[in-house]
C-alpha positions as a Python dict, from the first residue, in 0.01 Angstrom:
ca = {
    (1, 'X'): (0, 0, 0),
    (2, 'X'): (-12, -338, -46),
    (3, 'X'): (311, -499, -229),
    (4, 'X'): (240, -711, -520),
    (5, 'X'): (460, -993, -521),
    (6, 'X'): (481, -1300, -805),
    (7, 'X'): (532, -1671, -771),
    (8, 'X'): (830, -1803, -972),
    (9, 'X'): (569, -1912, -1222),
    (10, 'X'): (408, -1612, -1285),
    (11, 'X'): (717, -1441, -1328),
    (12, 'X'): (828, -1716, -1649),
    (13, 'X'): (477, -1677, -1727),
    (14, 'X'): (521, -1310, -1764),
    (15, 'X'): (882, -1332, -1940),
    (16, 'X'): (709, -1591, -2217),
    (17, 'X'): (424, -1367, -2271),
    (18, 'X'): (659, -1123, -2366),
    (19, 'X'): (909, -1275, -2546),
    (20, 'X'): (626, -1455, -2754),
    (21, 'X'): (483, -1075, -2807),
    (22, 'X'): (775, -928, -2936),
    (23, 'X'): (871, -1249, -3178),
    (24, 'X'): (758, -1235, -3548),
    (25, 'X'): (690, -1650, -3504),
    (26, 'X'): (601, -1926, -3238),
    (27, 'X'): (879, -1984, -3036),
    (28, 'X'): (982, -2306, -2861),
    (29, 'X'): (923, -2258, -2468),
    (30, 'X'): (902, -2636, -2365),
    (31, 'X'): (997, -2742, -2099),
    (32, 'X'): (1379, -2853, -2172),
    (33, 'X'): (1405, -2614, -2424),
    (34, 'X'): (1677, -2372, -2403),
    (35, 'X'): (1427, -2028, -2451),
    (36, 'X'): (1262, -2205, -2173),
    (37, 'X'): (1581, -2249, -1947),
    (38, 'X'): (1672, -1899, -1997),
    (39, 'X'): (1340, -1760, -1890),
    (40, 'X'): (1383, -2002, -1584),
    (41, 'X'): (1666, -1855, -1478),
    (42, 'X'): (1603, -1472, -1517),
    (43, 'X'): (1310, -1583, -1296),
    (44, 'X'): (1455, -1732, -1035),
    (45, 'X'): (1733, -1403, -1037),
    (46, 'X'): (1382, -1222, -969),
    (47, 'X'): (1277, -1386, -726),
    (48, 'X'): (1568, -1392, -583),
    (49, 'X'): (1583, -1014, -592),
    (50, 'X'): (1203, -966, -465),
    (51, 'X'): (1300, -1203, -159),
    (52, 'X'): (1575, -932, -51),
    (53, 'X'): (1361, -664, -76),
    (54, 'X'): (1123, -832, 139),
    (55, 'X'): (1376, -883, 404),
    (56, 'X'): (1486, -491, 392),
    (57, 'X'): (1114, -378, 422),
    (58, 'X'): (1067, -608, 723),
    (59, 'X'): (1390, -509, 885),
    (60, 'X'): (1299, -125, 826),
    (61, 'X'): (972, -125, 982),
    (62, 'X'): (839, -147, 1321),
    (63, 'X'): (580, -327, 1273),
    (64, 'X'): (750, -627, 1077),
    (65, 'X'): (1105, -660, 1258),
    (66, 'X'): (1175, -911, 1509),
    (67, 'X'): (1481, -950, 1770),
    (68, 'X'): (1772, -777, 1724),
    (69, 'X'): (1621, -572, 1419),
    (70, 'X'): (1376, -429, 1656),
    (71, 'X'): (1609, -385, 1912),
    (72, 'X'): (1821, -147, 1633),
    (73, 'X'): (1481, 26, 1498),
    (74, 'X'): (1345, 79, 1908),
    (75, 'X'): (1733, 214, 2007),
    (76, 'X'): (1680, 497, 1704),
    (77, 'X'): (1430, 677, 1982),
    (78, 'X'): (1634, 567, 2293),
    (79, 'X'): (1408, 295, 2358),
    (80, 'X'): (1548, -3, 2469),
    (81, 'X'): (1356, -423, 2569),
    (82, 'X'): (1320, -464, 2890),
    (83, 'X'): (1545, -722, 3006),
    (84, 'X'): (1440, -1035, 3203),
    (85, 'X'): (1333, -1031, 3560),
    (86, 'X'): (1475, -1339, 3817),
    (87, 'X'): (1209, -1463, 4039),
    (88, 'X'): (1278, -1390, 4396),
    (89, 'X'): (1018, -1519, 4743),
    (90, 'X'): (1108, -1647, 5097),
    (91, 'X'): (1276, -1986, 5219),
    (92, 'X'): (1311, -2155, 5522),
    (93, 'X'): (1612, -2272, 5661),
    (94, 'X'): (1594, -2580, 5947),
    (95, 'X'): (1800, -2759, 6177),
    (96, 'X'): (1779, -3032, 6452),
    (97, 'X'): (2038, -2896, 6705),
    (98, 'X'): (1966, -2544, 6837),
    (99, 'X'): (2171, -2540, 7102),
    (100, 'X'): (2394, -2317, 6918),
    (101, 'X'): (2356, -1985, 6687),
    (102, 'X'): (2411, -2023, 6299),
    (103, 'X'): (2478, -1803, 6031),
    (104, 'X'): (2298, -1796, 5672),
    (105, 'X'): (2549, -1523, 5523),
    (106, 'X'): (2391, -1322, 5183),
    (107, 'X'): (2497, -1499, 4893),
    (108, 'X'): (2492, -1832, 5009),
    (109, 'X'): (2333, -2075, 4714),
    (110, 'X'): (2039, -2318, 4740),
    (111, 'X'): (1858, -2544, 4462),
    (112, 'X'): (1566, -2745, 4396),
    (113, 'X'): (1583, -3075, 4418),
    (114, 'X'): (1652, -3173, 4048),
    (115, 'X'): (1888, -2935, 4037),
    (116, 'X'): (1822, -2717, 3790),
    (117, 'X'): (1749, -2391, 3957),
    (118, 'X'): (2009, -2228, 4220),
    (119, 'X'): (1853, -1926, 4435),
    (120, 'X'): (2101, -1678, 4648),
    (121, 'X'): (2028, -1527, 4960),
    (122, 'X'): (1956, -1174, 4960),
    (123, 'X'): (2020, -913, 5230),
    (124, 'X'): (1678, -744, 5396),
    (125, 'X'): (1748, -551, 5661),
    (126, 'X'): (1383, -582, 5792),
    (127, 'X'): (1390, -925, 5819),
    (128, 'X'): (1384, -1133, 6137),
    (129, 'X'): (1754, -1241, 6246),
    (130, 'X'): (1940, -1007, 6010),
    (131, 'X'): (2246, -904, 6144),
    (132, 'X'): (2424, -545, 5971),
    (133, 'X'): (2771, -686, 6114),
    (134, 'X'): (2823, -1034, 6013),
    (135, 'X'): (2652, -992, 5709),
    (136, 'X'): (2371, -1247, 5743),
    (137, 'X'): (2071, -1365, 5888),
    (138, 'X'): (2138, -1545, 6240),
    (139, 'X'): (1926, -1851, 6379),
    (140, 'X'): (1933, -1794, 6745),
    (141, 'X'): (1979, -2070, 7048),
    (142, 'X'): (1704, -2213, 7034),
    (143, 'X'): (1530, -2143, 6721),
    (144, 'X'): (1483, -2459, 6460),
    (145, 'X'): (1376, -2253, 6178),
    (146, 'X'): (1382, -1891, 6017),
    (147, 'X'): (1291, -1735, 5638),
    (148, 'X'): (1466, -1617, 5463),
    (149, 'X'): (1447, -1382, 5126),
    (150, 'X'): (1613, -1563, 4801),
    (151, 'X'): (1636, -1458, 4427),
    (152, 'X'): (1720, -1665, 4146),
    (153, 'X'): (2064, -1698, 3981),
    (154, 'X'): (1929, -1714, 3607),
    (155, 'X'): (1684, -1430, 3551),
    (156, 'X'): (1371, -1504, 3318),
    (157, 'X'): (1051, -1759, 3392),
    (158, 'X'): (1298, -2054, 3440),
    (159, 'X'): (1338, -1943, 3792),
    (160, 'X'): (944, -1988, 3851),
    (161, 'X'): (876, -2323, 4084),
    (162, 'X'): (679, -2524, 4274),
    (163, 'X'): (663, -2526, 4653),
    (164, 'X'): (837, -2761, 4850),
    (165, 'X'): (1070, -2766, 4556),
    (166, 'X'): (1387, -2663, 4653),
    (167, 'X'): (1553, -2824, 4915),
    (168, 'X'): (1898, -2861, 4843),
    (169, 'X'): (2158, -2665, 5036),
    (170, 'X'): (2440, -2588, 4741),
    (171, 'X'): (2654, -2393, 5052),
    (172, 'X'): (2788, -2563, 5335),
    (173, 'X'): (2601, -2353, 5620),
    (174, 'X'): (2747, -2523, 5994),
    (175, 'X'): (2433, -2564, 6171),
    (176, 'X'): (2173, -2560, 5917),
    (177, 'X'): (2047, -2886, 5806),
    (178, 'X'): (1774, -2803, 5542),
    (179, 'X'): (1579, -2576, 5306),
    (180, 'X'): (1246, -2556, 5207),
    (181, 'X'): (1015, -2296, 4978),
    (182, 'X'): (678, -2310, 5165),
    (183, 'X'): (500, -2098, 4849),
    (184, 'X'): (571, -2140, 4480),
    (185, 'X'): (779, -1832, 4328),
    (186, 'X'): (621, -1699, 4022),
    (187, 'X'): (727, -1389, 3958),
    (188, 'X'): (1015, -1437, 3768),
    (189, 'X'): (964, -1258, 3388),
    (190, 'X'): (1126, -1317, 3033),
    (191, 'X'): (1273, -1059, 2858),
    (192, 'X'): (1038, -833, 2686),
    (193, 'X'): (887, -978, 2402),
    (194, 'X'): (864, -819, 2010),
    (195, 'X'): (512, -779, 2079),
    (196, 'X'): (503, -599, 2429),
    (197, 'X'): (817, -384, 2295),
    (198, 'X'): (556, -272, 2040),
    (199, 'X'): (306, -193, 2274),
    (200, 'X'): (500, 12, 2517),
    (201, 'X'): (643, 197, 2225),
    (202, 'X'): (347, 340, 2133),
    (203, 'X'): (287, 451, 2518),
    (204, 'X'): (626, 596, 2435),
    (205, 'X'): (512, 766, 2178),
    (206, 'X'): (179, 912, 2375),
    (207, 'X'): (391, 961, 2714),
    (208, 'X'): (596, 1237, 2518),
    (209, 'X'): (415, 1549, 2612),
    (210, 'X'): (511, 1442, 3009),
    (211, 'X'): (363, 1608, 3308),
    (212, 'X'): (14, 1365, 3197),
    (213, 'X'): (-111, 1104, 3432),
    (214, 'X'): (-12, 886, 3067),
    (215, 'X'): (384, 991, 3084),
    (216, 'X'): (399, 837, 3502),
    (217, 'X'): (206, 520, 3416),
    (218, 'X'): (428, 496, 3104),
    (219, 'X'): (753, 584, 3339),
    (220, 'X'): (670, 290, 3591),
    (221, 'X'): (597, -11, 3375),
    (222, 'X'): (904, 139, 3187),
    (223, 'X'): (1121, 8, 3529),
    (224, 'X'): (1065, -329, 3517),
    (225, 'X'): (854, -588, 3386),
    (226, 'X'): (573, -768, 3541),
    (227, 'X'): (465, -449, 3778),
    (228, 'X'): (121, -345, 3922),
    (229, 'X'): (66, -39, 4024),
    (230, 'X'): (-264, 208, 4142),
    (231, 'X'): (-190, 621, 4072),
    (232, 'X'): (-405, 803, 4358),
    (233, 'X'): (-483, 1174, 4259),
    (234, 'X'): (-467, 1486, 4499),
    (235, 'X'): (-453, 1260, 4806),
    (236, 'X'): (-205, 1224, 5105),
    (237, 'X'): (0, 925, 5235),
    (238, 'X'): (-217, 895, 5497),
    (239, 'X'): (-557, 885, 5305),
    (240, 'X'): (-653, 1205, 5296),
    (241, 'X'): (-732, 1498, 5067),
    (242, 'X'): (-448, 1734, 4903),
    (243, 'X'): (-420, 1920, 4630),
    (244, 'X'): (-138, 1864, 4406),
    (245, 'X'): (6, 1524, 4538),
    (246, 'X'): (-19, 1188, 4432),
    (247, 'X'): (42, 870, 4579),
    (248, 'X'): (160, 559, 4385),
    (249, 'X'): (126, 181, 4501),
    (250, 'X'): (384, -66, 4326),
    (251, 'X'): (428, -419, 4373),
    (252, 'X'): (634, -644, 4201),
    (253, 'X'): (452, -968, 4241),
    (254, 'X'): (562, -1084, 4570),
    (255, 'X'): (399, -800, 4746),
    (256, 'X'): (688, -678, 4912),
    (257, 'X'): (921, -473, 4678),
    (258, 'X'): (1267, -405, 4725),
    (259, 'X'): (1366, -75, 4846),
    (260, 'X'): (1577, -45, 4516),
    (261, 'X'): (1251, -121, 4295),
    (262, 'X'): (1050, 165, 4519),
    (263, 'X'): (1382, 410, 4455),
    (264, 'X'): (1388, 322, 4059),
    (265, 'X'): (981, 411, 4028),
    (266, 'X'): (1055, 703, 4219),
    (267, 'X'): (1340, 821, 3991),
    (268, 'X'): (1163, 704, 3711),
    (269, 'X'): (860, 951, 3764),
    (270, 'X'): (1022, 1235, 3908),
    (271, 'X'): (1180, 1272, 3576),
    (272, 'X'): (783, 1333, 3426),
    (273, 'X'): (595, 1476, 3752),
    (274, 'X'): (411, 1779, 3661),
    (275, 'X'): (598, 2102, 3786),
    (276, 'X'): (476, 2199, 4146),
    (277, 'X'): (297, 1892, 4241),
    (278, 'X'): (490, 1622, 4443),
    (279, 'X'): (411, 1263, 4532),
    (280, 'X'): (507, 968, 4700),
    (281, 'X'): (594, 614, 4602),
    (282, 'X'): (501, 299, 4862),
    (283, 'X'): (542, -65, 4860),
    (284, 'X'): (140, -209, 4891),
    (285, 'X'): (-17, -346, 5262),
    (286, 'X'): (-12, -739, 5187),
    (287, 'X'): (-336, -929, 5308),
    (288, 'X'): (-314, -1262, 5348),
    (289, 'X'): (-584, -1467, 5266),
    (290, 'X'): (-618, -1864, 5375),
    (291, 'X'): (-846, -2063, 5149),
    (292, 'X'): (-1073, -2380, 5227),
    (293, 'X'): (-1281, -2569, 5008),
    (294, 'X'): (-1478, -2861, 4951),
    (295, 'X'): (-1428, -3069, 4637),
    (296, 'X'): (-1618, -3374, 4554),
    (297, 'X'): (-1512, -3564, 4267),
    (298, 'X'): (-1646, -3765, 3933),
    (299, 'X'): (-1554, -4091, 3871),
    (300, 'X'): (-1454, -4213, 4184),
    (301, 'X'): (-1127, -4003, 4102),
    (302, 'X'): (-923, -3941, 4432),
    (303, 'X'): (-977, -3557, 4621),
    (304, 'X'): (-597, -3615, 4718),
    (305, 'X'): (-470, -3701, 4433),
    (306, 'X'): (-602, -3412, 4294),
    (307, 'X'): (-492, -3111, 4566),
    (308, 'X'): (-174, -3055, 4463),
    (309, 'X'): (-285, -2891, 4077),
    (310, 'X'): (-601, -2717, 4274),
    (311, 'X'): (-339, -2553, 4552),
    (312, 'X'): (-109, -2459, 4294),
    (313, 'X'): (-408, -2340, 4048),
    (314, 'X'): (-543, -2090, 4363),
    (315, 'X'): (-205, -1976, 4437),
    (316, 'X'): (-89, -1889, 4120),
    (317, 'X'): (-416, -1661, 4095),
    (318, 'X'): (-434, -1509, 4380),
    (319, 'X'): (-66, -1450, 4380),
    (320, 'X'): (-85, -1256, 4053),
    (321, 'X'): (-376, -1031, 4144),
    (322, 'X'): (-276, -652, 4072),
    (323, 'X'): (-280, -387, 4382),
    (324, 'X'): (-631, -275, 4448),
    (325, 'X'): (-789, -556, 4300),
    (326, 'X'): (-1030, -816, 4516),
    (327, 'X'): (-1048, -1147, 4519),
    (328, 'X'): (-1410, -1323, 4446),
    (329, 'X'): (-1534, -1609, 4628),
    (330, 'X'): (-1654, -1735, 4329),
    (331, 'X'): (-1325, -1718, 4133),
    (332, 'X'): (-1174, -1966, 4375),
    (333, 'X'): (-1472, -2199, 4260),
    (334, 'X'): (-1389, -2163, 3912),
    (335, 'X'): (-1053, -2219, 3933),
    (336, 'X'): (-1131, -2562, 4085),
    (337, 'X'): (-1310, -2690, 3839),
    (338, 'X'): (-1058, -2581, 3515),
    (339, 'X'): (-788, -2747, 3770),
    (340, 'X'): (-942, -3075, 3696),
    (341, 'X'): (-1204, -3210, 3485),
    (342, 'X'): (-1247, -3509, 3775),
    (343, 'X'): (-1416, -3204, 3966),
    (344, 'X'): (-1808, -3190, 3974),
    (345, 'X'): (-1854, -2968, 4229),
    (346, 'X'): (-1704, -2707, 4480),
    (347, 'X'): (-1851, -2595, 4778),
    (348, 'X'): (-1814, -2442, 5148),
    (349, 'X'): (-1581, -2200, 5003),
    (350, 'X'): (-1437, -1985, 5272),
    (351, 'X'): (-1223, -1660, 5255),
    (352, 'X'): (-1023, -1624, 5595),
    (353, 'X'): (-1334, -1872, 5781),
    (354, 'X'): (-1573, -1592, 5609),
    (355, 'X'): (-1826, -1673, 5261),
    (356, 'X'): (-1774, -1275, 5142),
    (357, 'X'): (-1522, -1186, 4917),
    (358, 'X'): (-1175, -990, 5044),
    (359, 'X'): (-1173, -621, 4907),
    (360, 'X'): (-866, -450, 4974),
    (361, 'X'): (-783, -25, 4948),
    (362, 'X'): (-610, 73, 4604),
    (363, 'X'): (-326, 43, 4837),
    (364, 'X'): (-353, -339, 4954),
    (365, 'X'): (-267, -621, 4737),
    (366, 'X'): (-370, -958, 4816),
    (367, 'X'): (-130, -1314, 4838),
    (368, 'X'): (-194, -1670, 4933),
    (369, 'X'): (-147, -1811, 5257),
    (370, 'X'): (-252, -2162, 5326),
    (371, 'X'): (-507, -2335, 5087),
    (372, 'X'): (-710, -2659, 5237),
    (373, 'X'): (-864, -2877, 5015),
    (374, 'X'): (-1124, -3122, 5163),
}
């Protein structure tokens, strides 16, 4: 029902009308007059009064409640925002001498160049040079370079740059003399907004009869923000058919989650699995894909000018396609001309030196590797 609410001159309006109605002669209500001031003032107590009741419907509902009123109305069902998520990717560490071994030890800080973003080393035990015993990753005699996995300090979008953008070593590391993030690192996420808390509520709300297909989608984007994932029915981890499993696919946006991410989704849907069926949960098969293109340009406008915002454009997309889906030729077409209005035309677009799209299994994801603009 819809609330019907008065202005503050409808309200003297009203208190005249009455007042008028129940006098035996015309009164003065002028504006100075002290009927008039009286009437005024009740109003504005009204008013007053029809404000707070207002703010107690909006903090009571759902629908209407923002921040930490939400926050109190969402905690009533156990359901609580999703906090922010840091961005995390790979950077390389250089140096001119290699004569001897150095050490990048976990936790050890780096920046971008302005600054404003710091990044910490993370341990990976599958990565190349990382040593269980001194804690690190180790550049070897005669190695100038090695990656390295980082995450930002300050979770939330902030920690979303540019490549080539940080460069500045905030540790001392002996025998390292430089940094450098070959991609851009854009999956960092904001806490949860009012709006998506909302949303996933009502999957709540549908995921509460468990054991559905409904209650393990709900249970993995429940984990952690910015997810993709693909559910495979009554199939194997190899591929092929049986009855009663499921595999699922989860990638975090970098396209190679964390073995804690894969162990929260896993603990996440074993508490709604079906009884008697089992499954499996798997980070996705990265393809890389290396894009070349020609642009030609309006206005005598200059192509190199322009590749940075086209490279970033591509890589931003392609780095944010979900797991299972494909990447069209023509999309990387499209997105070169939005990059720019000085581009009039795109062509010899090529997909790993092929014209075809890439389609990848339900279990692939696809991420950027170099993009040449011509």
């Amino acid at each position: 029902m819809q609330l019907p609410l008065q202005t503050f001159t409808s309200l003297v309006q009203g208190m005249a009308s009455a007042v008028q109605a129940a006098a035996a002669q015309l009164l003065d209500l002028t504006v100075g007059s002290t009927l008039r001031a009286i009437l005024e003032a009740a109003a504005s107590i009204a008013l007053w009064m029809q404000w707070l009741v207002l703010e107690v419907l909006q903090m009571t509902r759902a629908a209407t409640s923002t921040g930490a009123d939400l926050d109190s109305w969402m905690a009533d069902f156990s359901l609580a925002r999703l906090p922010a998520s840091p961005a995390s990717g790979t950077v390389t560490f250089s140096r001119f001498d290699s004569s001897v071994p150095a050490l990048v030890p976990v936790g050890a800080l780096v920046r971008t160049t302005d600054g404003t973003q710091t990044f910490a080393v993370t341990e990976d035990v599958t990565a190349p040079g990382w040593n269980q015993a001194q804690n690190g990753y180790v550049i070897g005699v005669g190695v100038t370079a090695l990656d390295v996995p980082v995450v930002a300090q300050t979770a939330g979008t902030c920690g979303n740059v540019q490549a080539t953008s940080i460069t500045v070593l905030a540790s001392a590391l002996s025998g390292v003399d430089g940094v450098l993030n070959a991609t851009p690192f854009d999956n960092g996420v904001n806490a949860e907004s009012d709006s998506a808390l909302r949303l996933r509520f009502q999957s709540f709300m549908s995921s509460l009869s468990r054991a559905t297909l409904f209650a393990v989608r709900y249970a993995i984007i429940s984990v952690q923000q910015g997810l993709s994932y693909t559910i495979q029915e009554n199939q194997s981890s190899s591929g092929e058919f049986q009855l009663g499993n499921f595999v699922i696919v989860v990638d975090d946006g970098t396209g190679y989650p964390s073995n804690t991410l894969l162990s929260m989704v896993q603990q996440a849907v074993e508490a709604v699995r079906p009884v008697g069926s089992t499954f499996a949960v798997f980070a996705p098969t990265v393809t890389q894909v290396n894009v070349s293109l020609t642009v030609i340009t309006a206005g005598g406008a200059n192509v190199t000018l322009l590749t940075p915002q086209i490279v970033s454009a591509i890589g931003a997309y392609v780095n944010a396609l979900p797991v299972g889906a494909p990447l069209p030729a023509t999309m990387i077409a499209l997105i070169a001309y939005t990059a720019s209005p000085n581009v009039s035309n795109v062509t010899a677009i090529l997909l790993n030196g092929q014209t075809s799209d890439i389609v990848v299994q339900l279990s692939g994801v696809i991420k950027i590797g170099t993009v040449v603009v011509s």
